[in-house]
C-alpha positions in Angstrom: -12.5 6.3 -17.9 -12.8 9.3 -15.4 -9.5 11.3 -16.0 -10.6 12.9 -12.7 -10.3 10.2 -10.5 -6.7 10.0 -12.0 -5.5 13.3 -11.6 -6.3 13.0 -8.0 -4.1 9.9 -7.6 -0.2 9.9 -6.5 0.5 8.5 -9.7 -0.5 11.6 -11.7 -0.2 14.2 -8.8 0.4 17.6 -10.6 -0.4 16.4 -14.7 -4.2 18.1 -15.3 -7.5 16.2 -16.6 -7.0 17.3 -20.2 -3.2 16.4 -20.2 -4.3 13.0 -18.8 -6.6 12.6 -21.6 -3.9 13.4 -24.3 -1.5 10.9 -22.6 -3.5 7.7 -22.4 -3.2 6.8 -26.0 0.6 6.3 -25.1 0.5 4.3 -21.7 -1.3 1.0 -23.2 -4.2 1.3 -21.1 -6.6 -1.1 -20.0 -9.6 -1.1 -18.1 -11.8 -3.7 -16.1 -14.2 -4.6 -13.7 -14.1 -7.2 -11.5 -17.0 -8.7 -8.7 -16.1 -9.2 -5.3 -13.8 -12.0 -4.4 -12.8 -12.0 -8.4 -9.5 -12.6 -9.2 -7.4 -9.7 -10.7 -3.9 -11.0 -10.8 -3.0 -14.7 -10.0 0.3 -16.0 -8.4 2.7 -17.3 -11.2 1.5 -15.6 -13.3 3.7 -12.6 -15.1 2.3 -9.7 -16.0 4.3 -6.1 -17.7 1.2 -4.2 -16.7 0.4 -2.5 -13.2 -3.3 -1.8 -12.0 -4.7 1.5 -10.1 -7.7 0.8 -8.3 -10.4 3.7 -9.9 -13.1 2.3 -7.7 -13.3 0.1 -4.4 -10.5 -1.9 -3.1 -8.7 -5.1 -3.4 -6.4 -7.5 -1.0 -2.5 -8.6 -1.8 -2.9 -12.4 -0.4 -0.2 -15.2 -0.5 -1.0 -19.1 -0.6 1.3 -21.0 1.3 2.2 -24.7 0.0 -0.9 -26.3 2.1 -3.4 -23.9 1.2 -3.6 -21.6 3.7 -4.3 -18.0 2.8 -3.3 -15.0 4.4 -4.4 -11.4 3.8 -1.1 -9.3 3.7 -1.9 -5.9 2.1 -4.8 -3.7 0.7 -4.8 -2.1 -2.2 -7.7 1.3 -2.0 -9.2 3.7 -4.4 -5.9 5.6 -6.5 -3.1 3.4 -5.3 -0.9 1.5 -7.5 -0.3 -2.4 -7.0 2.0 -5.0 -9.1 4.6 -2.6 -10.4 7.5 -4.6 -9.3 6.5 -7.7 -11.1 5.8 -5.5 -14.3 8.8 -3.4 -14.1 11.1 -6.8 -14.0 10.7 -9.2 -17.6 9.0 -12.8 -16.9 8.7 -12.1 -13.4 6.4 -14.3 -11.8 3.6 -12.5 -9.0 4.1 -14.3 -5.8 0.5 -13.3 -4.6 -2.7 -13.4 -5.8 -4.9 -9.7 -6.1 -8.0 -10.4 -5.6 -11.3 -8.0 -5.6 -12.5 -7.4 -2.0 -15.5 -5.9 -3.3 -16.5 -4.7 -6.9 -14.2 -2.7 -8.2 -12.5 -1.1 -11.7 -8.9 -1.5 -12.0 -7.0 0.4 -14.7 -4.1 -0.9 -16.0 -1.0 0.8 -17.5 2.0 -0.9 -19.3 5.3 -0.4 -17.3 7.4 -0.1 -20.0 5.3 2.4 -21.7 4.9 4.8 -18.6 9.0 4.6 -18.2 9.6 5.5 -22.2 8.4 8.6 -22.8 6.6 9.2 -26.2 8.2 10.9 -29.3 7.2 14.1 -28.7 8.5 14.2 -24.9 6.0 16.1 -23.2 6.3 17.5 -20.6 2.8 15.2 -18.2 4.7 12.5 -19.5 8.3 13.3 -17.6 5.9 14.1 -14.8 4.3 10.8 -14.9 7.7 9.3 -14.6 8.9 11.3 -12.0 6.2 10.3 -9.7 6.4 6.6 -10.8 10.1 6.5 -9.1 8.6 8.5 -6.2 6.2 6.1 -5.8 8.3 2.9 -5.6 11.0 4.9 -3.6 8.0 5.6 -0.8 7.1 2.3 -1.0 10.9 0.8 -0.5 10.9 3.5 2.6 7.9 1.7 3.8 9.0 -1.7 3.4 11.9 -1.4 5.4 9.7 0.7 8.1 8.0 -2.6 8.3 10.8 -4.7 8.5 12.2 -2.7 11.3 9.0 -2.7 13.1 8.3 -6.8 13.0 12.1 -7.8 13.7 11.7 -7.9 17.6 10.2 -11.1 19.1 7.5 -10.1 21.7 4.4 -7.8 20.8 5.2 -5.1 22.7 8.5 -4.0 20.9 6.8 -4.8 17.9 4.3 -2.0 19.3 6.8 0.4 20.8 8.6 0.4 17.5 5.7 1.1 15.2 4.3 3.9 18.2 7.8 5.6 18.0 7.4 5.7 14.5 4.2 7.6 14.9 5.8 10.0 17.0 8.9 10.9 15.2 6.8 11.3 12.2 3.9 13.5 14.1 6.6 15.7 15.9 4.5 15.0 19.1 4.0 12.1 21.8 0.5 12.8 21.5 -1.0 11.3 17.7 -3.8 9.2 15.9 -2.4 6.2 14.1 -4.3 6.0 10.3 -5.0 2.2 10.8 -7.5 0.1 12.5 -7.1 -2.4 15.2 -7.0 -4.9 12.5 -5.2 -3.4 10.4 -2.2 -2.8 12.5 -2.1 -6.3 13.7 -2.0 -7.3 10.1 0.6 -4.7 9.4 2.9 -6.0 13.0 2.4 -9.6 11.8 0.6 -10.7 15.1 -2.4 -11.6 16.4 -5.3 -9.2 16.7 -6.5 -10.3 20.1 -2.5 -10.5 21.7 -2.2 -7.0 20.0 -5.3 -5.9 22.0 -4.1 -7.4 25.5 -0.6 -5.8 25.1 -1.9 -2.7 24.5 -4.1 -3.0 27.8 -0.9 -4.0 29.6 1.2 -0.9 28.3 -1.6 1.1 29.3 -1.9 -0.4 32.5 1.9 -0.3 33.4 2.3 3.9 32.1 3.7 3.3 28.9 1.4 4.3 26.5 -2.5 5.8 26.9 -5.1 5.5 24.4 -8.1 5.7 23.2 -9.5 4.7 19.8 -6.8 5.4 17.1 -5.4 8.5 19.6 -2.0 7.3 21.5 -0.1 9.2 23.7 3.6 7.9 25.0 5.2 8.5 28.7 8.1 8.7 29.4 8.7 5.6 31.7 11.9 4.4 33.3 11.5 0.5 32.0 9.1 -1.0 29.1 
Protein backbone atom coordinates (compact mmCIF):
# COMPACT_ATOMS: atom_id res chain seq x y z
CA UNK A 1 0.00 0.00 0.00
CA UNK A 2 1.51 3.46 -1.19
CA UNK A 3 0.72 5.82 1.80
CA UNK A 4 1.63 8.46 -0.83
CA UNK A 5 -0.97 7.98 -3.22
CA UNK A 6 -3.25 8.49 -0.04
CA UNK A 7 -1.93 11.46 1.35
CA UNK A 8 -2.58 13.08 -1.90
CA UNK A 9 -6.24 12.20 -1.87
CA UNK A 10 -9.28 14.43 -0.41
CA UNK A 11 -9.85 11.88 1.90
CA UNK A 12 -6.56 12.36 3.79
CA UNK A 13 -5.82 15.97 2.65
CA UNK A 14 -3.44 17.52 5.34
CA UNK A 15 -2.58 13.90 7.65
CA UNK A 16 1.36 13.14 6.38
CA UNK A 17 2.69 9.62 4.98
CA UNK A 18 4.04 8.40 8.27
CA UNK A 19 0.81 9.42 10.18
CA UNK A 20 -1.07 7.41 7.41
CA UNK A 21 1.05 4.58 8.08
CA UNK A 22 0.32 4.60 11.99
CA UNK A 23 -3.42 5.02 11.29
CA UNK A 24 -4.19 2.07 9.04
CA UNK A 25 -4.07 -0.63 11.66
CA UNK A 26 -7.23 1.22 13.02
CA UNK A 27 -9.46 1.80 9.75
CA UNK A 28 -10.01 -2.06 8.87
CA UNK A 29 -8.27 -1.83 5.64
CA UNK A 30 -8.54 -3.88 2.70
CA UNK A 31 -6.95 -3.93 -0.45
CA UNK A 32 -7.67 -5.46 -4.01
CA UNK A 33 -7.21 -5.59 -7.54
CA UNK A 34 -9.57 -6.07 -9.95
CA UNK A 35 -9.26 -6.59 -14.20
CA UNK A 36 -11.17 -4.60 -16.39
CA UNK A 37 -14.93 -4.94 -16.59
CA UNK A 38 -14.57 -6.92 -13.01
CA UNK A 39 -17.02 -6.44 -10.70
CA UNK A 40 -16.16 -4.48 -7.44
CA UNK A 41 -19.46 -3.96 -5.70
CA UNK A 42 -22.74 -5.56 -6.90
CA UNK A 43 -26.29 -4.09 -6.65
CA UNK A 44 -28.06 -5.67 -3.51
CA UNK A 45 -25.56 -6.29 -2.11
CA UNK A 46 -24.63 -4.37 1.48
CA UNK A 47 -21.47 -3.51 2.17
CA UNK A 48 -20.04 -1.29 5.75
CA UNK A 49 -16.91 -0.60 3.76
CA UNK A 50 -16.16 2.22 1.16
CA UNK A 51 -13.39 1.90 -1.65
CA UNK A 52 -10.74 4.68 -2.89
CA UNK A 53 -9.53 4.00 -6.17
CA UNK A 54 -5.35 3.92 -5.59
CA UNK A 55 -4.97 3.15 -9.29
CA UNK A 56 -7.16 3.51 -12.63
CA UNK A 57 -10.83 4.17 -12.59
CA UNK A 58 -14.13 2.52 -12.28
CA UNK A 59 -17.96 3.26 -13.54
CA UNK A 60 -21.26 3.70 -11.00
CA UNK A 61 -23.82 1.72 -13.44
CA UNK A 62 -27.54 0.98 -12.67
CA UNK A 63 -29.53 -2.10 -14.23
CA UNK A 64 -32.89 -1.29 -14.94
CA UNK A 65 -35.62 -4.20 -14.54
CA UNK A 66 -35.13 -5.38 -18.47
CA UNK A 67 -31.51 -5.34 -18.44
CA UNK A 68 -30.55 -2.38 -19.75
CA UNK A 69 -27.41 -0.73 -18.44
CA UNK A 70 -26.53 2.74 -18.13
CA UNK A 71 -23.22 4.35 -17.18
CA UNK A 72 -24.11 7.08 -14.53
CA UNK A 73 -20.88 8.10 -12.78
CA UNK A 74 -17.02 7.55 -12.69
CA UNK A 75 -15.12 6.90 -10.01
CA UNK A 76 -10.92 8.14 -10.82
CA UNK A 77 -7.68 7.65 -9.12
CA UNK A 78 -8.14 9.14 -5.00
CA UNK A 79 -11.90 9.51 -4.97
CA UNK A 80 -14.09 7.80 -2.64
CA UNK A 81 -17.29 5.72 -3.89
CA UNK A 82 -20.00 3.70 -1.79
CA UNK A 83 -19.87 5.62 1.48
CA UNK A 84 -23.56 6.15 1.73
CA UNK A 85 -24.42 2.53 1.48
CA UNK A 86 -21.61 1.86 4.21
CA UNK A 87 -22.36 4.60 6.45
CA UNK A 88 -26.22 3.36 6.64
CA UNK A 89 -26.66 -0.58 8.44
CA UNK A 90 -28.02 -3.28 5.79
CA UNK A 91 -28.26 -0.88 3.16
CA UNK A 92 -28.55 -2.44 -0.08
CA UNK A 93 -26.18 -0.72 -3.22
CA UNK A 94 -28.57 0.20 -5.87
CA UNK A 95 -25.65 0.08 -8.52
CA UNK A 96 -23.18 -2.03 -9.48
CA UNK A 97 -19.13 -0.63 -9.44
CA UNK A 98 -17.58 -2.14 -11.87
CA UNK A 99 -13.70 -1.91 -13.01
CA UNK A 100 -13.35 0.17 -16.19
CA UNK A 101 -9.91 -0.81 -16.51
CA UNK A 102 -7.49 -2.59 -13.99
CA UNK A 103 -7.39 -1.05 -11.11
CA UNK A 104 -6.61 -1.32 -7.02
CA UNK A 105 -9.35 -0.29 -4.81
CA UNK A 106 -8.70 0.21 -1.11
CA UNK A 107 -11.26 -0.23 1.18
CA UNK A 108 -11.83 1.31 4.62
CA UNK A 109 -14.60 0.31 7.22
CA UNK A 110 -17.09 3.35 7.74
CA UNK A 111 -17.63 2.75 11.14
CA UNK A 112 -14.10 2.56 11.97
CA UNK A 113 -12.95 5.89 10.12
CA UNK A 114 -16.12 7.73 12.16
CA UNK A 115 -14.89 6.21 15.76
CA UNK A 116 -11.77 7.45 16.43
CA UNK A 117 -9.29 5.06 18.19
CA UNK A 118 -8.40 5.05 21.97
CA UNK A 119 -5.76 7.13 21.95
CA UNK A 120 -7.64 10.05 19.82
CA UNK A 121 -5.10 11.29 17.65
CA UNK A 122 -4.97 13.96 16.27
CA UNK A 123 -4.72 12.36 11.82
CA UNK A 124 -7.51 10.52 13.03
CA UNK A 125 -10.00 13.66 13.90
CA UNK A 126 -8.56 14.91 10.66
CA UNK A 127 -9.59 11.94 8.83
CA UNK A 128 -13.02 12.49 10.07
CA UNK A 129 -13.25 15.92 9.40
CA UNK A 130 -12.62 15.48 5.85
CA UNK A 131 -14.92 12.44 5.64
CA UNK A 132 -17.97 14.95 6.41
CA UNK A 133 -16.41 17.42 4.00
CA UNK A 134 -16.46 14.98 1.61
CA UNK A 135 -20.14 13.81 1.64
CA UNK A 136 -21.20 17.50 2.33
CA UNK A 137 -19.34 18.42 -1.28
CA UNK A 138 -20.86 15.63 -2.75
CA UNK A 139 -24.68 16.52 -1.31
CA UNK A 140 -23.71 20.22 -2.90
CA UNK A 141 -23.08 18.43 -6.04
CA UNK A 142 -26.00 16.30 -6.19
CA UNK A 143 -28.39 18.94 -5.90
CA UNK A 144 -26.17 21.15 -8.58
CA UNK A 145 -27.26 18.25 -10.72
CA UNK A 146 -30.64 18.17 -9.90
CA UNK A 147 -31.02 21.77 -10.58
CA UNK A 148 -29.23 21.44 -13.80
CA UNK A 149 -31.49 18.36 -15.38
CA UNK A 150 -34.95 19.61 -14.03
CA UNK A 151 -35.77 21.82 -17.24
CA UNK A 152 -37.26 19.83 -20.25
CA UNK A 153 -35.42 20.95 -23.40
CA UNK A 154 -31.49 20.67 -23.83
CA UNK A 155 -30.74 23.92 -24.00
CA UNK A 156 -31.85 25.03 -20.44
CA UNK A 157 -30.40 21.97 -19.34
CA UNK A 158 -27.17 23.66 -20.98
CA UNK A 159 -27.70 27.35 -19.94
CA UNK A 160 -28.07 26.02 -16.45
CA UNK A 161 -24.94 23.95 -16.12
CA UNK A 162 -22.91 27.00 -18.34
CA UNK A 163 -24.23 29.59 -15.68
CA UNK A 164 -22.96 27.36 -13.25
CA UNK A 165 -19.52 27.53 -14.80
CA UNK A 166 -19.59 31.11 -14.77
CA UNK A 167 -20.70 31.94 -11.34
CA UNK A 168 -18.17 29.57 -10.11
CA UNK A 169 -15.19 30.92 -12.52
CA UNK A 170 -16.13 34.68 -11.68
CA UNK A 171 -15.97 35.22 -15.49
CA UNK A 172 -18.25 34.69 -18.74
CA UNK A 173 -15.21 33.48 -20.37
CA UNK A 174 -14.14 29.54 -18.75
CA UNK A 175 -13.11 25.87 -19.70
CA UNK A 176 -15.65 23.41 -18.42
CA UNK A 177 -13.42 20.15 -16.73
CA UNK A 178 -15.65 17.55 -18.67
CA UNK A 179 -15.75 16.05 -22.04
CA UNK A 180 -18.33 16.10 -24.59
CA UNK A 181 -19.35 12.89 -23.27
CA UNK A 182 -19.08 13.34 -20.18
CA UNK A 183 -21.30 16.31 -19.88
CA UNK A 184 -24.03 14.73 -21.70
CA UNK A 185 -23.80 11.90 -19.29
CA UNK A 186 -23.73 14.37 -16.48
CA UNK A 187 -27.15 16.60 -18.26
CA UNK A 188 -28.85 13.16 -18.75
CA UNK A 189 -29.27 13.68 -22.60
CA UNK A 190 -28.08 12.57 -25.67
CA UNK A 191 -24.54 13.13 -26.80
CA UNK A 192 -25.32 13.95 -30.43
CA UNK A 193 -28.64 16.43 -29.36
CA UNK A 194 -26.07 17.96 -26.83
CA UNK A 195 -23.73 18.63 -29.81
CA UNK A 196 -26.52 20.17 -32.15
CA UNK A 197 -27.80 22.49 -29.40
CA UNK A 198 -24.71 23.69 -28.71
CA UNK A 199 -24.16 24.50 -32.57
CA UNK A 200 -27.52 26.30 -32.41
CA UNK A 201 -26.60 28.53 -29.25
CA UNK A 202 -23.67 29.29 -31.04
CA UNK A 203 -25.24 30.09 -34.07
CA UNK A 204 -28.06 32.22 -32.51
CA UNK A 205 -25.22 34.49 -30.05
CA UNK A 206 -25.76 32.80 -26.96
CA UNK A 207 -22.84 31.09 -26.22
CA UNK A 208 -19.17 30.68 -28.30
CA UNK A 209 -16.95 27.89 -27.98
CA UNK A 210 -14.32 26.02 -28.74
CA UNK A 211 -13.19 22.73 -27.33
CA UNK A 212 -13.88 22.78 -23.48
CA UNK A 213 -13.50 26.89 -23.57
CA UNK A 214 -17.13 28.67 -23.40
CA UNK A 215 -17.84 32.12 -23.46
CA UNK A 216 -21.55 33.54 -22.67
CA UNK A 217 -23.21 36.82 -24.35
CA UNK A 218 -25.42 38.61 -23.17
CA UNK A 219 -28.45 38.18 -25.47
CA UNK A 220 -31.93 39.63 -25.21
CA UNK A 221 -33.88 36.05 -25.67
CA UNK A 222 -32.44 32.27 -25.31
Amino acid sequence: MDTEVLANTPLFHGIRSHEITQLLPCLGMKHKHYDKDELILRAGDVTESFGIIEQGSANIVVNSYWGDSTIIGHVYQGEIFATAYAAIPDEELRVDVIAADSCSVVFFSMNKVLTSCNSACAPHHRLIQNMVRLSAKKNLSLTSRMLHIAPKSIRKRLLSYLSEQAQIHGSSSFEIPVSRQQLADYLGVDRSALSNELSKMQRDGIISYRKNRFTLHEVAEV
